[in-house]
N, C-alpha and C positions, 0 to 999 in steps of 0.2 A: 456654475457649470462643472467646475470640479468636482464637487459633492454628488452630484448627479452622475460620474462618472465612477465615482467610489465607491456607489450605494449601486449601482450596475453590477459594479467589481465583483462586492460581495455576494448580489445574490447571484452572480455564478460562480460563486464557490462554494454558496449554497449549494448549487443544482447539482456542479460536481460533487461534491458531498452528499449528498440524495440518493446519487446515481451509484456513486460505489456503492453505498450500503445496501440499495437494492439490485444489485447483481450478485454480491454477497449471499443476500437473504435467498436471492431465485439459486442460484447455485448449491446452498444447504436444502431446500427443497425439494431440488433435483435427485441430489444424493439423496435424501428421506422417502424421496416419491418408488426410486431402485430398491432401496433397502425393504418398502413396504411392499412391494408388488413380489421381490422372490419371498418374503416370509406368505403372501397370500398362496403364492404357488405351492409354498409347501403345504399349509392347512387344506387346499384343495386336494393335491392327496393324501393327504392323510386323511382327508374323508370320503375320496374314493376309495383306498382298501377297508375303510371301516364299514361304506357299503357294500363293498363287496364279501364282506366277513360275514356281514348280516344275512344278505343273501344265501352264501352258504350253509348257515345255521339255518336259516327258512326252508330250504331245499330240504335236511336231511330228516323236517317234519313229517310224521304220515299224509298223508292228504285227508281234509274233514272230510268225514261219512258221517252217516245220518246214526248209523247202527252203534254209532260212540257214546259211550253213558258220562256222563259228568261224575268226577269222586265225589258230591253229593247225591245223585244219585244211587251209587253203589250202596253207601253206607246206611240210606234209609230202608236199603231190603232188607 
């Protein structure tokens, strides 16, 4: 009976021992899951002004006409 009571003991100090370690581990993940979401926020703008940069540059193109020769064309006449 005592053995039985032992071998109980242990596996809950087992379980306590389980339990820290995985409140631990949730707890560094937590922090990891923070750390990775502002660095996502940053790469999000930073590729909203890089499309916005693009856009820019897109904008201050002529608009296609028909009446535009390609530099292969020029140079064959």
């Amino acid at each position: 009976m005592i053995s039985e009571f032992q071998e109980l003991s242990d596996k809950i100090d087992r379980l306590a021992e389980m339990t820290a370690a995985l409140r631990r581990e949730n707890a560094g993940l937590r922090h990891a899951n923070v750390v990775l979401a502002a660095e996502k926020a940053g790469y999000l703008g930073l590729l909203a002004e890089a499309q916005q940069r693009v856009s820019a540059l897109l904008d201050k193109f002529p608009a296609e006409a028909g009446a535009t020769t390609a530099p292969d064309d020029e140079a064959a006449q």
